[in-house]
C-alpha positions in Angstrom: 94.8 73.5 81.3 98.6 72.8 80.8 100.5 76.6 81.5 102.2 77.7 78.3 105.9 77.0 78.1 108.3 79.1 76.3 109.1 76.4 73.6 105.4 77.3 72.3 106.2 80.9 72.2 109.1 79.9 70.4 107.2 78.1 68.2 104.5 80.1 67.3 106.6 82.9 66.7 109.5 81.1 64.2 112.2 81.8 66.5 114.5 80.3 68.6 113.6 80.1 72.4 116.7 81.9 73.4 115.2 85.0 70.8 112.0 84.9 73.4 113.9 85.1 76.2 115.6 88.0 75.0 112.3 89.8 73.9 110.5 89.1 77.4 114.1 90.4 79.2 115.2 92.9 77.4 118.8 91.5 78.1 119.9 91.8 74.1 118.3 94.1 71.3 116.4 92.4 68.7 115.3 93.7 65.3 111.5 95.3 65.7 110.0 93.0 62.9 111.2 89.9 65.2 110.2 91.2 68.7 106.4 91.9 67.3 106.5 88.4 66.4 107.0 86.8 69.6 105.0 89.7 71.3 102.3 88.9 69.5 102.6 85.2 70.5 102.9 85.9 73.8 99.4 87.7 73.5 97.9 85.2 71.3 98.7 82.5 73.2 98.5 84.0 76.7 102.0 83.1 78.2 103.2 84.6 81.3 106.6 83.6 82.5 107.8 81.5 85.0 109.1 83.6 88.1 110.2 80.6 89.8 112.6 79.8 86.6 113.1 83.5 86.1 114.5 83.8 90.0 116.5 80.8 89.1 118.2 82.5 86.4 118.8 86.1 87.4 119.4 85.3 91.2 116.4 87.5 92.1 113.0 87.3 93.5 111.4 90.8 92.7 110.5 90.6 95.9 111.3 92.8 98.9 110.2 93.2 102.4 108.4 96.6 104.3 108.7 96.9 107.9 106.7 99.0 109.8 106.1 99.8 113.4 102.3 99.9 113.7 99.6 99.0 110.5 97.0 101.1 112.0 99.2 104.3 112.4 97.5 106.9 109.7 101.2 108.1 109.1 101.9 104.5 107.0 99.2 104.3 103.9 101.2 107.2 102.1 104.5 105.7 102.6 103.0 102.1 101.7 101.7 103.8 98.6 104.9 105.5 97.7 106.6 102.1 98.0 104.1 100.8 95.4 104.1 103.2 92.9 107.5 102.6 92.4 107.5 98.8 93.0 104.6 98.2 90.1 106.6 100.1 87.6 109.7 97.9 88.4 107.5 94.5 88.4 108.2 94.1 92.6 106.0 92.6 94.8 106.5 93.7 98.4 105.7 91.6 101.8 104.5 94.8 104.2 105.4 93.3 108.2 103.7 94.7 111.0 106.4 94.6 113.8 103.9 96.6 116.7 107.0 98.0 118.0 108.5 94.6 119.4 112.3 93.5 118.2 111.6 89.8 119.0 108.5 90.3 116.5 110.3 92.4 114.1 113.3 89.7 114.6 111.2 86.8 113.0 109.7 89.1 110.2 113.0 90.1 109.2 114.1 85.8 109.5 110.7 85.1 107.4 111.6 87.0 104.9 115.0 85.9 104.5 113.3 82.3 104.2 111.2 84.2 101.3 114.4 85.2 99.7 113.5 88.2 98.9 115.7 90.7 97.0 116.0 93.9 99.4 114.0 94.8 103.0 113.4 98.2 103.7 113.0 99.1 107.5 111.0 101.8 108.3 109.7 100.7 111.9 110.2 102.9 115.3 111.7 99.6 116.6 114.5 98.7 115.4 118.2 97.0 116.0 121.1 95.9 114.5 120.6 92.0 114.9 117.5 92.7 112.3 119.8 94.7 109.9 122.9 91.8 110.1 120.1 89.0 110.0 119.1 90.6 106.5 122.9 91.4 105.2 124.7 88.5 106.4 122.1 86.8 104.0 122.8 89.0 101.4 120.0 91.0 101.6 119.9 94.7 100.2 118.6 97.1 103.0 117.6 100.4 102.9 117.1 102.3 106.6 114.3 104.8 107.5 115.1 107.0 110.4 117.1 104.9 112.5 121.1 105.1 113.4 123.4 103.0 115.2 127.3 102.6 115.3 128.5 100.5 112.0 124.7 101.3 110.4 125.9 102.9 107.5 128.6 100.6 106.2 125.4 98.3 106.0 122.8 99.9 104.8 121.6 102.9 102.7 119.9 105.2 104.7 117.2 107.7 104.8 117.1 110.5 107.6 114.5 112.8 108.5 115.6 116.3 109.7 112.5 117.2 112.2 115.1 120.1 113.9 113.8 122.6 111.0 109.9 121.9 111.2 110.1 121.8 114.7 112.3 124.6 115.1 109.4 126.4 112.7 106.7 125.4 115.3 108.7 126.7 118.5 109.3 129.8 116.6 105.6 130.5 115.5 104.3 129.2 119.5 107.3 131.8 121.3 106.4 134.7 118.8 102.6 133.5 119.8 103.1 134.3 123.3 103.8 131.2 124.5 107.3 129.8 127.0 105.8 127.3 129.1 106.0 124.8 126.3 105.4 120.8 126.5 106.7 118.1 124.7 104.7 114.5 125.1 107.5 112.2 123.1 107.2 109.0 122.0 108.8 106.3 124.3 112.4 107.1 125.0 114.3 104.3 124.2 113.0 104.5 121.1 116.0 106.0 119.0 113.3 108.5 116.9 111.4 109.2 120.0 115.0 111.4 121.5 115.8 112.4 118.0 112.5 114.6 118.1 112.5 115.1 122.3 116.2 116.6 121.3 115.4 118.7 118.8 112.5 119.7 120.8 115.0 121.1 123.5 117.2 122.7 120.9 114.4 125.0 119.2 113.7 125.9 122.9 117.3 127.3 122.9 117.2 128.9 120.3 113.7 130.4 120.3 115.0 132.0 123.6 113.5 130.0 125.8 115.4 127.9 129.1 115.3 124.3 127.5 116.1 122.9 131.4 112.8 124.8 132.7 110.4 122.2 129.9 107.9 119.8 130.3 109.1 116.5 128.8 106.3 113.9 129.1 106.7 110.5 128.2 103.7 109.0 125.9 103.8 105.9 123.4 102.9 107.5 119.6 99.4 106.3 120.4 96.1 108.8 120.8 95.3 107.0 124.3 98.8 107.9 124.8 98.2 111.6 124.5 94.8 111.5 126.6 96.9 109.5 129.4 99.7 112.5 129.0 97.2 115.4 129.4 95.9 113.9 132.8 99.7 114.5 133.9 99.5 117.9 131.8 96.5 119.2 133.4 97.9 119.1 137.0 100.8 120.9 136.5 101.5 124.3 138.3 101.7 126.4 136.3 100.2 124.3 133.4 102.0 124.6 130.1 99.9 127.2 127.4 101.4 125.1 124.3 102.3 121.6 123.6 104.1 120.0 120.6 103.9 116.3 120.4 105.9 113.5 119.0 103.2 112.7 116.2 99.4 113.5 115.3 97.9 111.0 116.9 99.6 112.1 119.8 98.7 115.2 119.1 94.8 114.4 118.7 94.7 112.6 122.0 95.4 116.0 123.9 93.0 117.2 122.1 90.3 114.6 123.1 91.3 114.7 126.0 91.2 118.5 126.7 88.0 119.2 125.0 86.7 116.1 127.9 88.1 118.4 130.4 86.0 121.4 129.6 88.8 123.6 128.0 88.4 125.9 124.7 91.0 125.0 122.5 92.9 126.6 121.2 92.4 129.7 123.8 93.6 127.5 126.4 95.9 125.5 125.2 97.5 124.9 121.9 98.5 121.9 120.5 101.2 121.1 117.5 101.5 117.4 116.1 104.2 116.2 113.7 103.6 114.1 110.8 100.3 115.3 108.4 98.5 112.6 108.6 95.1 112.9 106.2 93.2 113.5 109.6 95.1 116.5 111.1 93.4 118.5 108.3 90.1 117.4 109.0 89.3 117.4 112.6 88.1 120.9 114.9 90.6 122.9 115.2 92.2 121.6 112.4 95.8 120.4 113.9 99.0 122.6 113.3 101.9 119.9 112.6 105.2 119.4 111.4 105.0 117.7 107.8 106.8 114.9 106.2 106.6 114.6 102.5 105.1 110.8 103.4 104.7 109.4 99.8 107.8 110.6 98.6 109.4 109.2 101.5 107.9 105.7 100.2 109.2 106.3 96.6 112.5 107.2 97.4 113.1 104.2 99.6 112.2 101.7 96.8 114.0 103.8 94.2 117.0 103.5 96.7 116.8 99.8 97.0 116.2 99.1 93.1 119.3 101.0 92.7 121.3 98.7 95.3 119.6 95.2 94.1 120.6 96.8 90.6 124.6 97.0 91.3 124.7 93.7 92.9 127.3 92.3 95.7 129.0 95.9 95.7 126.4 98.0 95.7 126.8 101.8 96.9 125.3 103.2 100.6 123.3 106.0 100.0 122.9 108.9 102.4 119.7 110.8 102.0 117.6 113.2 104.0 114.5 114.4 104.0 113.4 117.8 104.9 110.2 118.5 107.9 107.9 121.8 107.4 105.4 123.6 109.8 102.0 123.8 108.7 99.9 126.3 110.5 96.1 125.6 111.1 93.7 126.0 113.9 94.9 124.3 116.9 97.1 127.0 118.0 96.6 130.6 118.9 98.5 133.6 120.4 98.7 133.5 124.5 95.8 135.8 125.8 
């Protein structure tokens, strides 16, 4: 079956084609008697416009790209989720790329999509660097930034910054006021620019919580839960051994947890353990994880809203500057020091 052109619409209807196009655009107003017509022709007929001649016209794809650092990291569905909501109601499809933490990888995404020629590519991976973000503008490619900074970043880019110093200066504050000052941190890797964002802040709660940031525990782990059981075996060895850890993410986090419980001890009495992020399964496992929360789906939303707005003004489109706020969320996994 030949695909239904426009003309038919047109025809159908007893209008003009240019009248359709204006119905099925919304790019000029046109008297309600007329635009049930050719609505009704649409239906009647089953027409469903071209995107390729669409994308020819308007210079757009209604497409953009999501990068993220790891598919199976429980943190993304919300985000992903967010991103759609507000994508559907805008008629955007999105390509999600998985980069698994490797620029090279994340390089070629970044390239493929530029091939796609899609509209916008939002960035919300761990791994990131400024030959991906000039490889999307130079080709005139809106881009919104999650969580990342670098020299020049902003007058590129709209960007979206967490602020994990208040939840995790909440977290230190509830663990010192628990009992606790032998405090470690398992981070992410370190030359990840989020992974010393949240080691810093870390250090800084410590400081202000009272507590001598120079005498903590930093140990190095990769965002992973075999990460955080690798990090414990360091953890447990320690003289004396740290009462309380907070750790980079939750499945961090529920590594340690593992990983003690293997080890014989009674969480939380001997040892508590804070995560950062919420995921779905910090509320669910035993003890249930403390953590420091990020509004995840609204995260999502306000990333596409962000980039609609910038595909939406065109070659001079505004930088935006946003931040988003980090809470502590008390549950089982911690206790006062006995």
């Amino acid at each position: 079956m030949n695909r239904v052109t426009i003309n038919e619409v047109a025809k159908r209807a007893g209008v003009s084609k240019s009248t359709v196009s204006h119905v099925l655009n919304k790019t000029r107003a046109v008297e309600e008697p007329t635009r049930q017509k050719v609505l009704k022709a649409v239906e009647e007929l089953g027409y469903r416009p071209s995107l390729v001649a669409r994308s020819l016209k308007s210079k757009r794809t209604n497409t953009a790209g999501l990068l993220i650092s790891d598919v199976s990291n429980p943190f993304y569905p919300d985000v992903i989720l967010g991103v759609e909501e507000v994508a559907f109601t805008e008629d955007y499809s999105i390509f999600l790329c998985n980069t698994n933490y490797d620029l090279e990888r994340g390089l070629k995404l970044v390239q493929s999509l530029v091939d796609k020629s899609v509209d916008g590519i939002m960035f919300m991976s761990s791994s990131m660097s400024m030959e991906m973000v000039q490889e999307a503008v130079e080709n005139r490619i809106k881009v919104v930034v999650l969580d990342w900074e670098e020299s020049n970043l902003q007058e590129m880019a709209s960007t979206i910054t967490i602020n994990f110093e208040i939840g995790i200066q909440q977290a230190i504050r509830h663990l010192v006021e628990s009992g606790h000052r032998r405090i470690a941190h398992i981070s992410g890797p370190l030359n990840l620019w989020t992974a010393r964002v949240r080691k810093n802040a870390f250090l800084k709660a410590l400081e202000q919580s009272g507590v001598d940031p120079s005498q903590a525990v930093i140990i190095e782990g990769d965002l992973r839960i075999e990460g955080g059981r690798k990090a414990f075996e360091q953890l447990i060895k320690l003289t004396p051994r740290p009462t309380a850890v907070v750790a980079a993410n939750d499945l961090t986090a529920l590594g340690v947890i593992w990983a003690a419980r293997n080890a014989g001890l009674d969480l939380p009495k001997d040892l508590s353990v804070v995560g950062l992020d919420d995921i779905d399964l910090a509320s669910k496992v035993s003890p249930s994880l403390s953590t420091i929360a990020l509004p995840r789906r609204e995260i999502g939303r306000l990333a596409m809203r962000t980039l609609l707005e910038m595909i939406a003004q065109g070659k001079d489109a505004e930088k935006s500057r946003l931040t988003v706020d980090t809470t502590f969320v008390l549950r089982q996994s911690t206790e006062r020091v006995r």
